[in-house]
N, C-alpha and C positions, 0 to 999 in steps of 0.2 A: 700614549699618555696613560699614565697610571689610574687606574681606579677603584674607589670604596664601595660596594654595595651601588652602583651605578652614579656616583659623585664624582662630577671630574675630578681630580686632582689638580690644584692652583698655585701657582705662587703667592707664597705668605706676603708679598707684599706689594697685593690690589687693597689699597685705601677703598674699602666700601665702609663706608658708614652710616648709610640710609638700609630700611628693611623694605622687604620685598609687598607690594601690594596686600596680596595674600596673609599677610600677617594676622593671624589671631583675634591680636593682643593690640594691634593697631590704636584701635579705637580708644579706648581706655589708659594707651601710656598718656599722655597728654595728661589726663587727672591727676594721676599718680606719680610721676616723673620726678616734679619739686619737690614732694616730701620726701621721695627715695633718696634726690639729692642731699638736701636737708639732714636726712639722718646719717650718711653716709660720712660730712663734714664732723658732723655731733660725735658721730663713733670715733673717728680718724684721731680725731681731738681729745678723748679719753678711752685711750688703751685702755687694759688694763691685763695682767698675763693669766698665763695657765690658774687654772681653780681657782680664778680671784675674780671673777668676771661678773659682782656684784651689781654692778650700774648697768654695765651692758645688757645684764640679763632680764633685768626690771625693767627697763627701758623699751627691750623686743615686748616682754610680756604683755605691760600695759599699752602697747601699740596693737596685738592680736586682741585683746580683751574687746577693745574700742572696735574692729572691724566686727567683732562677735564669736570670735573663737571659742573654745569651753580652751583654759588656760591653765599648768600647772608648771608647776615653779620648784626649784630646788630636787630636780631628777638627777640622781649620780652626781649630786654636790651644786653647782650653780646651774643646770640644764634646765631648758623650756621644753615643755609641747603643749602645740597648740593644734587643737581639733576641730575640724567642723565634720559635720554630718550631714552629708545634704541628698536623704532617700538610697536606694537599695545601690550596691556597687561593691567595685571595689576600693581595697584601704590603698593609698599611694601615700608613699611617706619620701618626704623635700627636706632634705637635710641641708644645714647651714655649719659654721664654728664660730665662739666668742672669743677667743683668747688671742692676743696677740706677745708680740716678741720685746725680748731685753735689748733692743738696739735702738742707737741713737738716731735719730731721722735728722740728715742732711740734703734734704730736697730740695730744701730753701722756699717750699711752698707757702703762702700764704697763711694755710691751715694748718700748717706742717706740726706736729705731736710735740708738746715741751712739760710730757709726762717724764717726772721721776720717781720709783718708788724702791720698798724694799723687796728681796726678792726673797726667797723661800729660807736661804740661808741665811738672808739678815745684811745683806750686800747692797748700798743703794745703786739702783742699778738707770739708765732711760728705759724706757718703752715707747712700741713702735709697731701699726699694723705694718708689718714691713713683708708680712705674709697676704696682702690682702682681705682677710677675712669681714673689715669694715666693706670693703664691697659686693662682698658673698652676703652677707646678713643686709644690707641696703636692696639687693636685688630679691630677695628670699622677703624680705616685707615686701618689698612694693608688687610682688606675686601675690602675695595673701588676699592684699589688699584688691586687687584686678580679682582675682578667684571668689573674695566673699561677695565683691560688686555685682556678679555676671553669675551666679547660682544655677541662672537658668540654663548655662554653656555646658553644665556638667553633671553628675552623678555618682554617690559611693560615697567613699570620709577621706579624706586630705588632711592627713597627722602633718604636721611641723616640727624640724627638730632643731632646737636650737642646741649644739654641741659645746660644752665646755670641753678645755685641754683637749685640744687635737694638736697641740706643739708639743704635747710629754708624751705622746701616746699613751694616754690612761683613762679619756674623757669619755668614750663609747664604749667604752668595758665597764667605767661605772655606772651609765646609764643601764647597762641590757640587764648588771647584778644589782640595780633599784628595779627591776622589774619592767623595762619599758617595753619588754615584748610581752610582757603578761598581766600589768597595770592596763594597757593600752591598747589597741588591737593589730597582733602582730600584721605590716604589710605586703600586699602581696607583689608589691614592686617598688625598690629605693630607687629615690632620684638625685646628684649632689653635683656640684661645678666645683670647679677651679681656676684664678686666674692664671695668669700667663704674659710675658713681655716677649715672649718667642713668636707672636702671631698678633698680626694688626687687627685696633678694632672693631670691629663690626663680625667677625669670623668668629667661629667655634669650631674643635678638632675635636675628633674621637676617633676613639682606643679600641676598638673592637676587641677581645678577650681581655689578657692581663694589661693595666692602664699606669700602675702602680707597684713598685716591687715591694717583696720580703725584706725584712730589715731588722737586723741583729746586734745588739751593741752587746761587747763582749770584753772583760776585764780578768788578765790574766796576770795573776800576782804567781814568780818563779822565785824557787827559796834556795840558797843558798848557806854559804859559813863565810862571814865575813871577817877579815884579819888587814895588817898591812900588806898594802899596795907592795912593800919591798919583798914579801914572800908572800908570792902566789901561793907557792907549793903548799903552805899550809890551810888552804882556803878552797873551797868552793864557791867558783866566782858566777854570780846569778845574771852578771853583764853578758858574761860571754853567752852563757844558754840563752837569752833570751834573746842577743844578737841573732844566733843560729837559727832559733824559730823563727823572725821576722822571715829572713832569708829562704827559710824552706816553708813559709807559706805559702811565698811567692808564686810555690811550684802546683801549690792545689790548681787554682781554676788554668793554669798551662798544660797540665802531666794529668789531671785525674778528672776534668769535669769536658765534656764531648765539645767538640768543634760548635760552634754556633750556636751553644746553651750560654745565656747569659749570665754571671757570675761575676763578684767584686768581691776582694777580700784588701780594707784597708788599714793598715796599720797607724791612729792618729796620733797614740800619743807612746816614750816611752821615758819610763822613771826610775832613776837610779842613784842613788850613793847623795853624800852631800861634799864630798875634799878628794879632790884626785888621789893622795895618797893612803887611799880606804877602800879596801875591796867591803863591798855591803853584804849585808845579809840577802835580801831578795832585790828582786826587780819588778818592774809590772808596766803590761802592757795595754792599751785601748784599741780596741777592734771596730769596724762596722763591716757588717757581712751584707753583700746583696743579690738579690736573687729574684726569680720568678715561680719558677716551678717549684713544687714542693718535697719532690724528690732530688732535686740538685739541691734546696735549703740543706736536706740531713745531707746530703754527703758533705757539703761543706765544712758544717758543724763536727761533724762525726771525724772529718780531717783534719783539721785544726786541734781538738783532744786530742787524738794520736800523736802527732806532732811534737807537741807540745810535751806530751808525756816522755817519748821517745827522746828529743834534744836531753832533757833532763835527764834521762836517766844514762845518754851516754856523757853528758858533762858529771857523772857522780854525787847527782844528787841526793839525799837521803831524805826526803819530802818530795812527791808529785807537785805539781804547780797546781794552784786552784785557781778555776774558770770558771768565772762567775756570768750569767746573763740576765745585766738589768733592765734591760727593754729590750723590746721585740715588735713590732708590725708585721702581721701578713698581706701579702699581696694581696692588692683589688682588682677583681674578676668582672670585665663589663659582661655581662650578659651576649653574648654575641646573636642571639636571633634578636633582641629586642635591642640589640644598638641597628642592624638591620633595619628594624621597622621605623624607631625613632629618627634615623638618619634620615628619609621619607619626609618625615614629620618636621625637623629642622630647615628640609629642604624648603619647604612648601613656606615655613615662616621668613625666613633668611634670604631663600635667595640659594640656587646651586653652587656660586659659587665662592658661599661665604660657610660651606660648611664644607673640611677638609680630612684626610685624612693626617692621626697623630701617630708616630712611635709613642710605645709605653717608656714610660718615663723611670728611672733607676730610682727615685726619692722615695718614701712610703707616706703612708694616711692610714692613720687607725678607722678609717670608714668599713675596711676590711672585717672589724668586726662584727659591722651587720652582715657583711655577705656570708659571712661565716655560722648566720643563726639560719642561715636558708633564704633571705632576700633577694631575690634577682634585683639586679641592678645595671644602673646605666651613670657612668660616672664623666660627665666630658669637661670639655674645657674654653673660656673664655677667652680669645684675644682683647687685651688691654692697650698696647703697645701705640703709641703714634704713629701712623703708618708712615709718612716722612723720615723720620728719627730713625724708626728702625730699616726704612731703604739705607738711609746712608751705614745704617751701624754695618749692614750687610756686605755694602760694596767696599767697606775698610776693613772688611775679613775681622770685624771686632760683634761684640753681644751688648743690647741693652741691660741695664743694670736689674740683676733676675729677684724672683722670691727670696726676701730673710735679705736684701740688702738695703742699706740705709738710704739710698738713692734710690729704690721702687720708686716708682711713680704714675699707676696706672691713669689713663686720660678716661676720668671716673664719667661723666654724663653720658657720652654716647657705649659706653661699657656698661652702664645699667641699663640702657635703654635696649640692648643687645641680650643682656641678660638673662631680664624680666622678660622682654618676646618667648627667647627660649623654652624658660622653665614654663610660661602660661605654656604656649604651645604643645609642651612634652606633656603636663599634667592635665589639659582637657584633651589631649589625644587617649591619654589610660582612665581617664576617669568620664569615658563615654560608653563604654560598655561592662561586662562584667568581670567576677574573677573569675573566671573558666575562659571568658575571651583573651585575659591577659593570661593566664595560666601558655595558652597558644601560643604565645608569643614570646614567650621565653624557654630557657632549656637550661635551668640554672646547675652552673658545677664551681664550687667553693675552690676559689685559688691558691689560697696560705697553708691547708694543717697540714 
């Protein structure tokens, strides 16, 4: 039987939904439970998307204000943090996200979101935590709230972050350039979840080193001489090269990137001409690159230019293609000796064998931006999943419906209540001793540059 840091390894689909005696946090969900619900409904019910996350944000705020936070608002455009300081320690800083998704919600749920707005381009579009995030930030209060309760369980400053735009990847790069490592006090250990319909609820996975890949979105406009379709010959035709690159990308992560290095190069979108009998000027392509390691990112990148340069210029180009990269994420690096110790820590809340071990996941999270200012970090994940639902998804070789789908549907109470045990547990485990004792207990190395 496989194991994590001394954790069996289990089948994701033991239905535990009670927490283990041992809990923490025990005592105190009960108080806190129905308002986490409560807010969870509230959020669910108004979206609202990337950088626009006005209500959401005042809503978190004036909820830490009221527990006794010290409270500030509009970090890196709509971002919260909220501080307490309670005597000598270290800083642990509990990261959540505001922003939810352009999709329409077909849950058919009671509560279910019958948000419509405009979206950045002026598109009226639905909206939809269809990413979860209403129950990251439901579970991230009702923590605060257990943490400001129980003052006497702990020691040090427990920064809060409430994250705008973590769906554009932009929301934690504007917070760190408003200063929140230096308005603030940088901390000496990040903490952050994620839900999940891959793992029943009552269970949390973790990632031991990289959790979360590299992520590249890349737009390659190929130029050509566009003329009639009935003579080629007098044209440079930007279809065919830019056919040719799709095809000889193919061969990067097969031909050039090592056996069992992980690597995606996917070609999403490709645009050309508008009348079959018109060869066009250019063409242009959409890419997402994916990756772990940092030195498989550049060779990727580095081989795709070539490529790309090379097709062109044996189709006769007379213009190089321009390749543009408008987002990027690096990969999130869990701390590997401090998911060691916290795994311990989960244990002792949860229950052994409600805490698993995760493959890292191909998708990215600008969270990577903290690890990348020097944060150790411990990044894991929530099962939400009906454990029922997802036995049968299982044994019909099918997937319950994942993040970013309109059919998410995490089974939200005993998922908070799993939650919030966690994070209490993870945050009075680091915020019992010092920063030299945590310093001990991690061994931080930045996963993305």
């Amino acid at each position: 039987m496989k194991k994590l840091l001394g954790i069996a390894w289990v089948s994701l689909l033991i239905p535990v939904l009670a927490t283990a005696q041992n809990n923490p946090a025990k005592d105190q969900l009960d108080s806190v439970l129905p308002d986490a619900y409560a807010l969870y409904l509230d959020l669910h019910q108004h979206p609202e998307l990337s950088s626009h996350e006005t209500r959401t944000a005042a809503l978190l705020a004036q909820r830490l204000r009221q527990l006794g936070y010290e409270v500030t608002e509009n970090a890196g455009g709509t971002g919260v943090v909220g501080i307490m300081k309670n005597g000598p320690g270290p800083t642990v800083m509990l990261r959540t996200e505001l922003d939810a998704l352009p999709v329409e919600e077909l849950t058919g749920l009671p509560y279910a979101s019958k948000v419509r707005t405009k979206d950045d381009s002026g598109r009226d579009v639905p909206v939809m935590h269809a990413c979860g995030h209403d129950l990251h930030m439901s579970s991230w209060w009702g923590t605060a709230a257990i943490m400001a309760h129980t003052k006497d369980t702990w020691h040090g400053t427990l920064m809060l972050i409430a994250q705008p735009a973590e769906e554009t990847i932009s929301g934690a790069k504007r917070m760190i350039e408003d200063g929140l490592f230096t308005r603030f006090p940088k901390p000496d250990v990040g903490i952050a979840l994620h839900d999940t319909n891959e793992m029943p609820v009552g269970q949390v996975g973790i990632s031991p080193e990289y959790t979360w890949a590299n992520a590249d979105s890349l737009r390659i406009t190929v130029y050509g001489k566009g003329g009639h379709g009935a003579r080629p010959d007098t044209t440079v035709d930007p279809i065919v090269i830019a056919a040719s690159i799709v095809v000889r990308l193919q061969s990067i992560v097969s031909r050039e990137i090592h056996p069992g290095e992980v690597a995606v190069i996917t070609v999403g979108y490709f645009q050309a001409g508008t009348k079959n009998n018109i060869i066009p000027d250019q063409a242009q392509l959409g890419l997402t690159v994916r990756s772990y390691k940092p030195e498989v990112r550049k060779h990727l990148l580095a081989a795709i230019t070539r490529i790309a340069n090379a097709e062109a210029e044996a189709g006769g180009a007379e213009k190089m293609p321009l390749i543009e990269e408008y987002e990027s994420a690096s990969s999130v690096y869990n701390d590997p000796i401090l998911a060691r110790h916290l795994a311990t820590t989960l244990e002792t809340a949860l229950g052994k064998n409600n805490v698993v071990l995760q493959p890292p996941s191909i998708v990215s999270e600008d969270y990577s931006v903290f690890v990348e200012q020097g944060v150790p970090s411990f990044y894991f994940r929530l099962g939400v999943a009906d454990p029922e639902k997802l036995r049968q998804a299982k044994a019909a070789g099918k997937e319950l419906p994942s993040n970013h789908s309109p059919l998410f549907a995490p089974v939200a109470e005993p998922a908070l209540r799993t939650g919030i045990t966690a994070e209490v547990a993870v945050l009075r485990d680091l915020l019992k001793g010092s920063a030299t004792d945590i310093a001990k207990i991690t061994e931080h190395k930045p996963g993305g540059n």
